[in-house]
N, C-alpha and C positions, 0 to 999 in steps of 0.2 A: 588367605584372609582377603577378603573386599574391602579394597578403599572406600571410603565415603564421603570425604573432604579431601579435596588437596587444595593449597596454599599456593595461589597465583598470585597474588597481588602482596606482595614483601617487597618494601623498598630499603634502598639504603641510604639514610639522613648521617652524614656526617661519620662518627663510630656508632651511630646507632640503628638498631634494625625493627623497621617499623613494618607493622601488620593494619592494613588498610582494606578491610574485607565489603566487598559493597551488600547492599540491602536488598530485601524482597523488593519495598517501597520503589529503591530508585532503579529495576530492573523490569519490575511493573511498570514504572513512568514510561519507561525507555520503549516498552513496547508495546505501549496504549498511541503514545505519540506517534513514535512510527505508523500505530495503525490509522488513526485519523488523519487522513489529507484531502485532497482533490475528491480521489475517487466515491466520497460524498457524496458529490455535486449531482453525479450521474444516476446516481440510485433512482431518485424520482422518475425519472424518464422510463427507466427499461421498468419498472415494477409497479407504474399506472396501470397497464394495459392486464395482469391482471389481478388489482384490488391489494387491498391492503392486508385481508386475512392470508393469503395462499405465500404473497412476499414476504410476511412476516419470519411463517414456516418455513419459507425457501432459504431468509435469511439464518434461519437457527442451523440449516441442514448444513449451510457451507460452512458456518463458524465451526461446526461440529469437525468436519471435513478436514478445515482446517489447521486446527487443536489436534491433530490427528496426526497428519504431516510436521506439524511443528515438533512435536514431540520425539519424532522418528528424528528429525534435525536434533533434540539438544540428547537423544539416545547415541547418536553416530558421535556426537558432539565429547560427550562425557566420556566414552569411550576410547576417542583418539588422545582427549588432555590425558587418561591414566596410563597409554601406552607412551607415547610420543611427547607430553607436554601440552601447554597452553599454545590455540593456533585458531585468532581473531578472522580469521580470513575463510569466508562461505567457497569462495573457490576453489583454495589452496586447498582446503581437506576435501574437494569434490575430484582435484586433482590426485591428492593421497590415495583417495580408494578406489574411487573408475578408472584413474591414468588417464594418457594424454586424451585419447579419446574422448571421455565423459567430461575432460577439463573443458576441449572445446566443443563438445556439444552445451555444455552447461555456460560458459562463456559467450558463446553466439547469441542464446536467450537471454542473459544479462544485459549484452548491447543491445540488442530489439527491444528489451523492456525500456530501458533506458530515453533510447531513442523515441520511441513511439511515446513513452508518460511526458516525455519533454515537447514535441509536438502537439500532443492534446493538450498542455500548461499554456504554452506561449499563445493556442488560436483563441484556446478560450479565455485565458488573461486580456488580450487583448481585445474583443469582443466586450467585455465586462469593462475592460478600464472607458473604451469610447461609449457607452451605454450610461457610467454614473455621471461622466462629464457632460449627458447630453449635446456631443458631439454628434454630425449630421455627418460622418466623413467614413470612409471606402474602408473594408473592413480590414484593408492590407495596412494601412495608416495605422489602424491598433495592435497589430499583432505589431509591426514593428516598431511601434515605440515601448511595447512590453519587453519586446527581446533584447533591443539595444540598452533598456534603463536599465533594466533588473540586472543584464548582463553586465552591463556597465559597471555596476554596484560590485557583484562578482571578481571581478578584474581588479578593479582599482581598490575596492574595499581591504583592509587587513582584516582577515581571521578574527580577531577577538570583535571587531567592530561588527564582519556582519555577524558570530556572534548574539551579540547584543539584539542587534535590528531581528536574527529569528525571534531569538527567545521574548521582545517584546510583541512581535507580531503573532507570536502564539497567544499570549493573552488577551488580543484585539481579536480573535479567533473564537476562543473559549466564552470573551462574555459577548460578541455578536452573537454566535451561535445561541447562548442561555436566553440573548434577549428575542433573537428570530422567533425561538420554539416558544415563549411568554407571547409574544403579540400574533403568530400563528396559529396558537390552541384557542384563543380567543374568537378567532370565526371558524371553528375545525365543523362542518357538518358532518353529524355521526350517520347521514342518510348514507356518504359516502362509502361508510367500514361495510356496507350489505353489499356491493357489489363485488362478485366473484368470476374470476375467468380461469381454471388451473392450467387449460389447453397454453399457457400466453406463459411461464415460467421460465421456460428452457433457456430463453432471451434472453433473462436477468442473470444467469448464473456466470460472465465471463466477469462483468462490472462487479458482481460482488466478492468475487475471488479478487481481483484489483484491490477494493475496499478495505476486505479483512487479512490483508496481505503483510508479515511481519517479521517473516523467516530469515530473510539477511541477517538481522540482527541476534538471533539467539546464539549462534557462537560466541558474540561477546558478552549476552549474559551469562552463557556458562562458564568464562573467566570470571568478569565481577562476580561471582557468587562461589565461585574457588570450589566447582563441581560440586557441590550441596545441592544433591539427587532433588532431595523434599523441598528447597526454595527455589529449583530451576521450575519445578513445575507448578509449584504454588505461581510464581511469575508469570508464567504465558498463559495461566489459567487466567487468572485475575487480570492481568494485560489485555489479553485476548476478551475477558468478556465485557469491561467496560467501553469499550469503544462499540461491541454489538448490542449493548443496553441502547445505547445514544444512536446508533443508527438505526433500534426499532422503533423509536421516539421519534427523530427525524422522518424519518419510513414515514409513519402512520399521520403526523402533524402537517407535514408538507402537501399529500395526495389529500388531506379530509378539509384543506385552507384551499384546494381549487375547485372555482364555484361550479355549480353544474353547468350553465352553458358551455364554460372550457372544456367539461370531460365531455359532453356532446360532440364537440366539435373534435374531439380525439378520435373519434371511431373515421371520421372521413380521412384525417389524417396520419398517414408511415410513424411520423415521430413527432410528439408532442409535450416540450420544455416546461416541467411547472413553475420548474426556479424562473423560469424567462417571462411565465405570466405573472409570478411574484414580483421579481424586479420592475415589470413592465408601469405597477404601481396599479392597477387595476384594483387591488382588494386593501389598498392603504397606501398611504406614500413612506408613511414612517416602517413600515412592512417591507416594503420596495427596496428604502435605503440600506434595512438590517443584511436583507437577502444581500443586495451588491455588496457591503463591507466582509461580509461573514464570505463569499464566493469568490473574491478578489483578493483576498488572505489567506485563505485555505489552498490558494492556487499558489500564490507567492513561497508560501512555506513550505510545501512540497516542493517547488521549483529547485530552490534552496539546495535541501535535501537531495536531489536526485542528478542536481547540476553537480555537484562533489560528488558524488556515487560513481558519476561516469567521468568523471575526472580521475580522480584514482581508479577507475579501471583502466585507463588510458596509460596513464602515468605504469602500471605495475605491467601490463601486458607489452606494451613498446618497449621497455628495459633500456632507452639509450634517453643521453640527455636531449629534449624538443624545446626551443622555444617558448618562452611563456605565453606567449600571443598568441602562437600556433598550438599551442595544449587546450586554451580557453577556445579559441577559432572553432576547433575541432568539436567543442560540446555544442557551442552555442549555434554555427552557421546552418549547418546541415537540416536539424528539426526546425528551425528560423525560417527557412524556404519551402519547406515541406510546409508549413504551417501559411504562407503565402500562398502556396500551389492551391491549397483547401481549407478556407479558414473555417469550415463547418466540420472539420476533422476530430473533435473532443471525441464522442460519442463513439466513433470507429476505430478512435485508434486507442481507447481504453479497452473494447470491446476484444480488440484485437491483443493488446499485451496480456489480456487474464485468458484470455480462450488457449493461446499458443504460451506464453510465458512464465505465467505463471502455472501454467498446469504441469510444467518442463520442470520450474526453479523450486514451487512451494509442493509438489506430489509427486512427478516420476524419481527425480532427481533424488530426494530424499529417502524412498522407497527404494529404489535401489543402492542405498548407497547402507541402509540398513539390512535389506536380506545376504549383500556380501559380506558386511560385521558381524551379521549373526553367523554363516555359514564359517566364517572366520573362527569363530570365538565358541564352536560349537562343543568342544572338548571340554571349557573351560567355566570357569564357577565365576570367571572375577567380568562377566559380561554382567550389564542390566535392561532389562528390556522396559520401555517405559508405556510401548503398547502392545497389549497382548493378543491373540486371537493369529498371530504363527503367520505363516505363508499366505494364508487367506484372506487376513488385513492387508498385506502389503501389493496383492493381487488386486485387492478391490480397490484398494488406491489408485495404483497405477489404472488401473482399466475404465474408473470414473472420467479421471486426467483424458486418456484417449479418446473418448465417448464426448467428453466438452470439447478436443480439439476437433472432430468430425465430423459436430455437428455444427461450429465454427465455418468450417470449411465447405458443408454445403447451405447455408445460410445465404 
């Protein structure tokens, strides 16, 4: 007989034994939020050059992609909780099924993602914070007073305090964001939506792998949801597609609010920033300021987010007791100076964690990690496959994955 719920989440109050089963709702939150961060910001840039209809598509094909590979994750996922138990940790069960090998190849990628998302937070945090302040000063000055404060914060802050400071600055996030896409629809030229380039696409597809990127966390939804096949995937459906709702809004709003002189002058130009001629204040000033808060927050809360990520990867891979100074040292200093060396580093080093990172963490990784469960589980009835189409899916996964790293790498 096949299981189909198991009961993770049983605690014990006192004599008494309580059942605390989490929701679709808050397993949806969990990975709508994850998927909105930073790597927003960058979409504009790589998916001007060509047009709004082909980006649009392009964005559907990765979501698609990606829904794809996640599922393969909470398949590998459901599977290990009914043999082995509940097991919250992306790597640990990458270590379970590849061994040491695929632990540290899949490890190596985590720290490179890490590194590199934190590097492109701090240059362009700081770029942004001396931009709203209307400060005239060196763009080293920004970046390190983004890294020191926030870090700062980090450090000294308790847990529940920052906390609080995410969880409000996510909603300083949410209605920037409602209010940018309201006062940028407002000058959106529809002449814009006819321009087409499909040759210019290949470009956008590392940044948008960054963007719709959400896979760390589905192991711990398939705990909070106590293996409920039909709400793990009702979840990353619904998860997964509201954040690509909002980024073909943003998508299409953002590229159809820069005026045409700008896009003229994009064709003489390698790389050209819309958010940067928004903020610049050129198409409204109250436009300018939504862009800065809603840009400056989205960084911040990602930062957050990924400054603890690599914290605890640090914390679990060293396994002896570090200094608390020297653990925090360790996140903050390294991407801090990297981010001095090139404070125009956003763009490449996003470009760079979804081309190599994420095609390792959210496709090969996962794909492999499901054709050895199936080959595993081949004899047996109590397997469930959540994507179907055999060896052939999980080929064509991995060989997309390869294809985005190589052409990465001759770029």
């Amino acid at each position: 007989m096949q299981t189909t719920r198991l009961f993770s989440n049983i605690e014990f109050n006192g004599d008494k034994l309580l059942h605390q089963p989490g929701s679709v709702l808050g397993s949806t939150a969990l990975i709508a939020g994850t998927t909105v961060g930073a790597g927003i910001l960058a979409l504009p840039t790589v998916t001007l050059p060509s047009g709004v209809a082909p980006s649009t598509v392009l964005l559907i094909a990765v979501w698609l992609y990606a829904l794809v590979s996640g599922l393969l994750i909470a398949e590998v996922s459901l599977d290990v909780m009914r043999e082995e138990g509940a097991n919250s940790s992306f790597l640990a069960m990458v270590e379970n099924i590849l061994g040491k090998p695929g632990a540290i190849f899949a490890g190596g990628a985590y720290l490179f993602l890490h590194y590199a998302l934190l590097v492109a937070y701090i240059a362009q945090g700081g770029e942004i914070l001396l931009a709203a302040l209307s400060l005239n000063l060196p763009d080293w000055v920004g970046t390190t007073i983004f890294a020191l404060f926030f870090g700062g914060i980090m450090y000294f802050g308790r847990p529940k305090l920052i906390e609080k400071l995410n969880s409000a600055l996510v909603f300083v996030v949410i209605g920037s964001f409602a209010g940018l896409l309201f006062l940028a629809s407002r000058q959106v030229n529809l002449l814009q939506f006819v321009f087409q380039d499909w040759t210019k696409l290949t470009a956008a597809i590392p940044v948008m792998l960054v963007a719709l990127f959400y896979h760390n966390v589905i192991p711990v939804i398939t705990i909070q949801l106590e293996g409920d096949e039909r709400k793990v995937k009702q979840s990353i459906f619904f998860g997964s597609l509201i954040p690509l709702i909002m980024f073909i809004a943003w998508n299409a709003v953002i590229l159809g609010s820069v005026n045409l002189e700008s896009l003229q002058e994009f064709t003489g130009a390698e790389k050209f920033d819309p958010l940067e001629n928004l903020r610049s204040g050129s198409d409204g000033n109250l436009l300018g300021i939504m862009v800065s808060v809603f840009s400056e927050f989205a960084i911040v809360t990602s930062f957050i987010g990924f400054f603890y990520g690599l914290l605890n990867f640090i914390n679990n891979v060293t396994k002896v007791t570090i200094v608390r100074i020297w653990q925090y040292g360790f996140v903050l200093f390294p991407p801090m100076f990297l981010a001095l060396l090139n404070p125009n580093i956003f763009l490449n080093a996003l470009e760079s964690a979804g081309a190599f990172c994420i095609s390792i963490l959210g496709a090969i990784i996962p794909a492999l990690m499901a054709w050895k469960r199936r080959s595993d589980n081949e004899n047996t009835d109590s397997y469930s496959r959540l994507v179907s189409g055999g060896k052939i899916t999980l080929i064509a996964v991995i060989s997309i994955a390869i294809l985005v790293i190589i052409n990465e790498l001759l770029s």
